[in-house]
C-alpha positions in Angstrom: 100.5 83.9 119.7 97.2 83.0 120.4 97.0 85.6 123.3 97.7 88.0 120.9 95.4 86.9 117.8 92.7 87.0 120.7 93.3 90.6 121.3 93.7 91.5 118.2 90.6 90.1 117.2 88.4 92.2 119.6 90.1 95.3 118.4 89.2 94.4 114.5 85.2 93.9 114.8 82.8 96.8 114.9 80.7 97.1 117.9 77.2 96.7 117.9 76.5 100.3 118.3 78.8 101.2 114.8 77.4 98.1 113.1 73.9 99.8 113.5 74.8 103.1 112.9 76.4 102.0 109.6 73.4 100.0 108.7 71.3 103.4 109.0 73.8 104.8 106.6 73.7 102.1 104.3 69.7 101.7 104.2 69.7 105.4 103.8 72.1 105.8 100.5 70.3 102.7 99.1 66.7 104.0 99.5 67.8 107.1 97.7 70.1 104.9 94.6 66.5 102.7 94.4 64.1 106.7 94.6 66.5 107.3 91.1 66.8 103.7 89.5 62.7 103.6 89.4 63.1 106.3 86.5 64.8 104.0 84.4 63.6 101.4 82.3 67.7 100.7 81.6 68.3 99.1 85.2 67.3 95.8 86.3 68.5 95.8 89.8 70.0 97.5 92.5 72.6 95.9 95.3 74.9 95.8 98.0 78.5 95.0 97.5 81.6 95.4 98.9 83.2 94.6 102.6 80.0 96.2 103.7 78.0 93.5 102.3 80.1 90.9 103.4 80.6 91.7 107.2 84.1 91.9 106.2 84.0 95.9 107.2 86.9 97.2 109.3 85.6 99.4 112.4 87.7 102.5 111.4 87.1 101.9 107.5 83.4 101.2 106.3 82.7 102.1 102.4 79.6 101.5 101.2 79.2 100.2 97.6 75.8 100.4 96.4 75.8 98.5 92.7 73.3 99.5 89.4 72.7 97.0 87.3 72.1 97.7 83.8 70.8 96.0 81.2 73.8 94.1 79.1 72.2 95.8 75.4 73.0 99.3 77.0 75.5 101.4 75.6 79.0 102.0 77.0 78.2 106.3 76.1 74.8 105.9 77.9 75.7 103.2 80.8 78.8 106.1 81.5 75.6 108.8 81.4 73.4 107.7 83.1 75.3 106.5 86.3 76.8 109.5 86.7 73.2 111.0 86.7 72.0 108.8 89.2 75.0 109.0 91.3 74.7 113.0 91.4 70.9 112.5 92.0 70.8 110.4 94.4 73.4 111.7 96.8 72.8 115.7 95.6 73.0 116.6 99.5 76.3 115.3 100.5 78.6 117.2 97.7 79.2 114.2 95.7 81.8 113.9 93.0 83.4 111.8 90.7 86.2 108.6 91.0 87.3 107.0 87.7 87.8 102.9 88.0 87.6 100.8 84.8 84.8 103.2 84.4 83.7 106.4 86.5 81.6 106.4 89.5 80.2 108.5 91.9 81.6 109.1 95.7 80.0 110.8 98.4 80.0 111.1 102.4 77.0 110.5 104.7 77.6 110.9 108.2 81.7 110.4 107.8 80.9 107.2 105.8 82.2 107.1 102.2 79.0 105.7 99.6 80.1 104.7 96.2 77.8 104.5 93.4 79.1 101.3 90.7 78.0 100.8 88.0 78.0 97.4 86.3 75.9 95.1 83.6 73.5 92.5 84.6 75.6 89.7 82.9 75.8 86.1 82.9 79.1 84.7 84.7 82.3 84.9 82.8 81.0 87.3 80.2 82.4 90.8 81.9 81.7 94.0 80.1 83.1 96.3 82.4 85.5 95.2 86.0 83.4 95.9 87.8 80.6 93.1 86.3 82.3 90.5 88.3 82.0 92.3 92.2 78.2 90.6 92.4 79.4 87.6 91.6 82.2 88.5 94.4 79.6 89.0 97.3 77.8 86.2 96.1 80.5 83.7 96.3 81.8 84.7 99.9 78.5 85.3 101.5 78.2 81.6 100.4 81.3 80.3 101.2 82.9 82.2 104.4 81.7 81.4 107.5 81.1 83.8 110.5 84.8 83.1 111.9 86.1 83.4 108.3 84.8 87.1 108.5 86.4 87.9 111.2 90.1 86.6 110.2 89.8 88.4 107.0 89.4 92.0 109.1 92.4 90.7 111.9 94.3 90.4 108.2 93.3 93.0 106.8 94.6 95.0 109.8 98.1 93.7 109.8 98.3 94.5 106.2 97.5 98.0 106.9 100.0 98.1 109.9 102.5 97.3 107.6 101.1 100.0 104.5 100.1 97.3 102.0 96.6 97.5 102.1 94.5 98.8 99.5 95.0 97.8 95.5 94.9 101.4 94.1 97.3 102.5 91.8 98.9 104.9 94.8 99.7 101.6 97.1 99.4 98.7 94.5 99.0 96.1 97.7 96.0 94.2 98.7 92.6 94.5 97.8 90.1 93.7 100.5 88.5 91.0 97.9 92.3 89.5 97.9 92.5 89.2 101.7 88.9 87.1 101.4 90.3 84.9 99.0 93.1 83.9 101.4 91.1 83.6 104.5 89.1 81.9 101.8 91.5 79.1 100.7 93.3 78.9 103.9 91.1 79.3 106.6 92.5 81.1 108.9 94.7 84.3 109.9 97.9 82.2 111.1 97.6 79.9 108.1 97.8 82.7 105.6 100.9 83.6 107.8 102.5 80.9 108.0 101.7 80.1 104.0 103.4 83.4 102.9 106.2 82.8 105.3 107.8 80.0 103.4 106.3 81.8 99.7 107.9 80.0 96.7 108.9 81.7 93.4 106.2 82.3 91.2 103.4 80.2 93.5 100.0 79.5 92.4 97.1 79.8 95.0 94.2 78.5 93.1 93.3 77.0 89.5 94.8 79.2 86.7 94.1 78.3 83.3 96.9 79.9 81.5 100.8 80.8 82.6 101.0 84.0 84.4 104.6 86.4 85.0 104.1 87.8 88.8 106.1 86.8 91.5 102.8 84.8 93.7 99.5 83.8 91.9 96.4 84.3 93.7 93.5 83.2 91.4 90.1 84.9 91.4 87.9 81.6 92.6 84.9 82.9 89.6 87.2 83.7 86.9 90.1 80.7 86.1 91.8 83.6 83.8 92.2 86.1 86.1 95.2 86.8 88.5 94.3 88.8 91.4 98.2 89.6 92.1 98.5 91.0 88.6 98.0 94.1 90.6 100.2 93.8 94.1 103.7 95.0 93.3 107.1 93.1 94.3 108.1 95.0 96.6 104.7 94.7 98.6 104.3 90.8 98.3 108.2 91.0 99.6 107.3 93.4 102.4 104.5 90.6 103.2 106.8 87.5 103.0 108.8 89.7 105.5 106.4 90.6 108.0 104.9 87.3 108.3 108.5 86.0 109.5 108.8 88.6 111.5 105.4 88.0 113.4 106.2 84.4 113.4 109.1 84.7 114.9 108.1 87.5 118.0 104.1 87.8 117.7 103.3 91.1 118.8 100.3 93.4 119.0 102.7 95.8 117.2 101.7 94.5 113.9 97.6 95.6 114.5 98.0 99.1 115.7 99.1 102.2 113.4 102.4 102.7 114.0 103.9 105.8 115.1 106.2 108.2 112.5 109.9 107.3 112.6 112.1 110.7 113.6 114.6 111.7 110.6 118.0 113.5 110.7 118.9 115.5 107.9 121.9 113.5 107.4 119.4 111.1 106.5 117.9 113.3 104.1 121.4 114.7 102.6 121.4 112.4 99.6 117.7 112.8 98.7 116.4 115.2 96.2 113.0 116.5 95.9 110.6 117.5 92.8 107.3 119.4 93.5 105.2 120.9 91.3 101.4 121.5 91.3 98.6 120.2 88.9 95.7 120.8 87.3 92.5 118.4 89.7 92.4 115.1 88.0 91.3 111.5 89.3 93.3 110.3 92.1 94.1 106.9 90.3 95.4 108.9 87.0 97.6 111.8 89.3 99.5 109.0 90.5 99.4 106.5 87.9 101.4 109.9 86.2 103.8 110.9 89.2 105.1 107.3 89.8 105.6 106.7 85.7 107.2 110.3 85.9 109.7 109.1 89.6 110.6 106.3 87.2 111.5 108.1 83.7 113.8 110.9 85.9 115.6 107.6 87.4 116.4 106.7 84.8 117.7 110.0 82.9 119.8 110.4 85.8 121.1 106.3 85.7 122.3 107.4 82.4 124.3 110.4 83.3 126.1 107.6 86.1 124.1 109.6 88.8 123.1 106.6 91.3 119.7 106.4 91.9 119.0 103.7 94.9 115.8 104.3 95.9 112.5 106.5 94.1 109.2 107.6 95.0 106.8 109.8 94.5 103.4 111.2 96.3 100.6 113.8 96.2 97.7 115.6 98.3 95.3 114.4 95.6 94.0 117.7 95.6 97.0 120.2 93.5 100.7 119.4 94.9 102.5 116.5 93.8 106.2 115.3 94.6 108.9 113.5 93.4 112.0 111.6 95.6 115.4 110.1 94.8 117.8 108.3 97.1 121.1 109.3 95.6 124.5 107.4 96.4 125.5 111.1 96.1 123.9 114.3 94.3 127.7 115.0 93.0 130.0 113.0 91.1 133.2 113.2 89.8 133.4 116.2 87.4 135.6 114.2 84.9 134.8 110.4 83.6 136.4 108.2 80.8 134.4 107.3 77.6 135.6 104.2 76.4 136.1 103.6 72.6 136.8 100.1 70.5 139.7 98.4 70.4 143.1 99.5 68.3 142.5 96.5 65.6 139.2 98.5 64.2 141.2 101.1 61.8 137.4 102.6 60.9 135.6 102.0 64.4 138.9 103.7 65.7 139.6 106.6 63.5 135.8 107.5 64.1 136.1 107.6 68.0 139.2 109.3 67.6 137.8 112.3 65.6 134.6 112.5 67.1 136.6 112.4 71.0 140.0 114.2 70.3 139.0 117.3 71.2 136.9 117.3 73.8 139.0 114.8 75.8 141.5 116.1 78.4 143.8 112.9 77.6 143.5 110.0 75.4 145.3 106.4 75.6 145.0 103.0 74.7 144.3 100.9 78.2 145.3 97.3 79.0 143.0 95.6 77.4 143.7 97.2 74.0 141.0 100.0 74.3 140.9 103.4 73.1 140.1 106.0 76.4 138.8 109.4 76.4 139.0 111.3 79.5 136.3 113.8 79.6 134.7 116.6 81.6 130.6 115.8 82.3 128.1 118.6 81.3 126.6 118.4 84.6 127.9 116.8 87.8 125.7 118.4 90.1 122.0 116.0 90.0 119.7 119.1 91.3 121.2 121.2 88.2 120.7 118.2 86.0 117.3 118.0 86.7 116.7 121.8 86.5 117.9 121.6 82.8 116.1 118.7 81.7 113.0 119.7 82.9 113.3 123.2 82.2 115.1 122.8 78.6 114.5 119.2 77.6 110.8 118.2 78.9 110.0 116.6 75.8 113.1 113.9 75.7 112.2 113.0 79.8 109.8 110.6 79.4 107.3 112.1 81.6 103.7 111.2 80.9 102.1 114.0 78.6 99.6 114.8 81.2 102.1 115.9 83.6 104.2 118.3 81.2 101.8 121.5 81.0 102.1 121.5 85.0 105.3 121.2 85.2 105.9 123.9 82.6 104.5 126.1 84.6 107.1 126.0 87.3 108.3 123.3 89.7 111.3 123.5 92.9 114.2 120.9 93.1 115.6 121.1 96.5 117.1 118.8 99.0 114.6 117.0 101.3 116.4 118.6 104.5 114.2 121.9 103.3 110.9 120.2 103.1 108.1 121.5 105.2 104.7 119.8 104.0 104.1 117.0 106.4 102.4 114.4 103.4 106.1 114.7 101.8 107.6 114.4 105.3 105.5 111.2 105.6 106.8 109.6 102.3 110.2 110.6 102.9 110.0 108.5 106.3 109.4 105.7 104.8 112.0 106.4 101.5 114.8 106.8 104.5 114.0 105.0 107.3 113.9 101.0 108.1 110.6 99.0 109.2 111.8 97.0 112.3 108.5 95.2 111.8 109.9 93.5 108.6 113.9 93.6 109.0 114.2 92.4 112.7 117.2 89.8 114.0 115.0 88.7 116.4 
């Protein structure tokens, strides 16, 4: 293993000659937040954050975040305003735009390098106003308390994480936030230790000092805020596909798990049973287009779980610029045209009587089973899951649970087809990995 940590590690940190060249971007976007900020009386200070500011910074991922601190008395209508204005103004040359957090911020590109503009109050610890109040204190904490080595186990993590597609703590991947990865190089010092740790996770472990109960499957305190769980926002399935991977790596250490890996080929037999929605939207945030699709993957799921169509699997994805998709993993996109309804038992004269009437003549053949029940055999409106879905979101959109943002797009036209037919290679991507297994995580060996 250590061979391969070795490796790994000289792949993970940024040469010289990128360090400097991101420096020059950094002290560029900076000088031209500051050129702004000097306008207003309402800021008190103007910062670095982030994995840039940490030396945390991955050599094929380096975002800057450049913070404004306003005053605490400002109000949440101007503090919105005005960081907007400076965002706009200070990066007016490289088309910026708009990202929406807790609050919105600005986003632009210099020379291939992503720039955020933050804003966040100049507060005292523990008395947040906004999310983003506590990244200073962030930066603060592990420029104090990781060491150089420290830095450099948090990008060699970081890495495997994104080999395995758990990285990030957006609402589209719901994994690890760089800040989380810190905090467990942080506590446990080193890459292999985290491994190891995760390995042999327990139900409902706590990694830090909480000061109150919390309901996710692993804890991972924020270290300057007791009351905050920083794996509120890691799904299951990704703290499982963790737990996983670290066995795996334990068990055949490979340099596999720190280089992308390479798209898994599909049959369409594989894709026989899967079902595809697509529809395009009106441009929104990314975090709200998915925070919609994947609420929207789950309230078809379950429309179709209630009409006995199986649903194994779900997923959904988009471009982030107009084109959105849905998936389902279906035991089978037919069933059985005919299904019995089963009534109360014969003792129930009124709870009986009322079945009967209400079933009698829609029912192909009634009888009273073993167990003393009345049985209705029936015919199914629909047995076909592609026409199911065509009526409910053509003739019932209101009664599908889909988030209200999504229904004017998708009443102006969406396809249901079978993912044998698709063509777009993002939806050819996430269909890989709906049908396909991760030998990285599921290995015998």
């Amino acid at each position: 293993m250590k061979q391969i940590l070795d490796n790994a590690r000289r792949m993970v940190i940024p040469s010289t000659r990128l360090q400097q060249e991101k420096t020059k971007v950094a002290n560029l976007a900076l000088g031209l937040v500051r050129e702004q900020t000097s306008r207003y009386q309402e800021i008190v200070d103007v910062e670095f954050g982030g994995s840039y500011s940490k030396g945390t910074w991955l050599p094929d991922k380096a975002d800057i975040d450049i913070f404004i601190k306003f005053e605490k008395s400002i109000s949440e209508e101007r503090f919105i305003e005005l960081a907007k204005k400076i965002g706009f103004d200070s990066l007016k040359k490289f088309h910026p735009y708009v990202r929406y957090s807790d609050h919105p911020y600005v986003e632009a590109k210099i020379h291939g390098t992503k720039v955020n503009v933050v804003p966040c109050y100049d507060i005292e610890k523990g008395q947040w106003k906004s999310a983003a109040d506590r990244s200073p204190f962030h930066t603060q904490f592990m420029l104090e308390s990781l060491t150089s080595v420290m830095r450099d186990e948090v990008r060699l993590l970081k890495v495997f994480l994104k080999t395995v597609r758990i990285y990030g703590a957006e609402i589209a991947k719901q994994g690890f936030s760089g800040y989380v990865v810190e905090v467990l190089i942080w506590n446990y010092g080193t890459f292999e230790n985290v491994i190891k740790a995760f390995a042999n996770l327990k139900p409902n472990q706590i990694l830090g000092n909480a000061s109150k109960k919390f309901d996710t499957v692993v804890v991972i305190m924020d270290p300057i805020d007791n009351t905050r769980n920083l794996a509120a926002a890691i799904s299951i399935e990704n703290v499982g596909k963790f737990v996983l991977a670290c066995r795996s790596f334990l068990k055949k250490s490979s340099m596999s798990f720190f280089k992308p890996k390479m798209s898994s080929k599909i049959s369409k037999k594989d894709l026989e049973n899967v079902l595809v929605v697509t529809f395009n939207f009106k441009p929104r945030s990314p975090d709200i287009i998915w925070g919609q699709i994947k609420r929207a993957a789950n309230s078809l799921a379950t429309q179709m779980q209630i009409e006995e169509f199986n649903v194994l699997r779900k997923s959904a994805v988009t471009d982030e610029k107009t084109e959105a998709a849905l998936f389902f993993l279906l035991q089978s996109t037919k069933i059985a045209e005919l299904y019995i309804r089963e009534g109360p038992d014969f003792y129930s004269e009124t709870d009986s009587s009322m079945f009967i009437t209400k079933n009698v003549k829609k029912s192909r053949i009634m009888w009273v089973n073993t167990n003393g029940r009345i049985h209705a055999l029936q015919k199914r409106n629909q047995n076909d899951a592609r026409l199911f879905l065509q009526d409910l979101l053509k003739n019932h959109l209101d009664k599908t649970g889909i988030p209200k943002g999504l229904k004017p797009d998708l009443k102006k036209g969406f396809k249901i087809f079978s993912a044998s037919k698709v063509t777009s290679k993002f939806i050819k991507e996430a269909l890989t990995e709906l049908v396909t297994t991760d030998n990285a995580m599921f290995s015998s060996t």
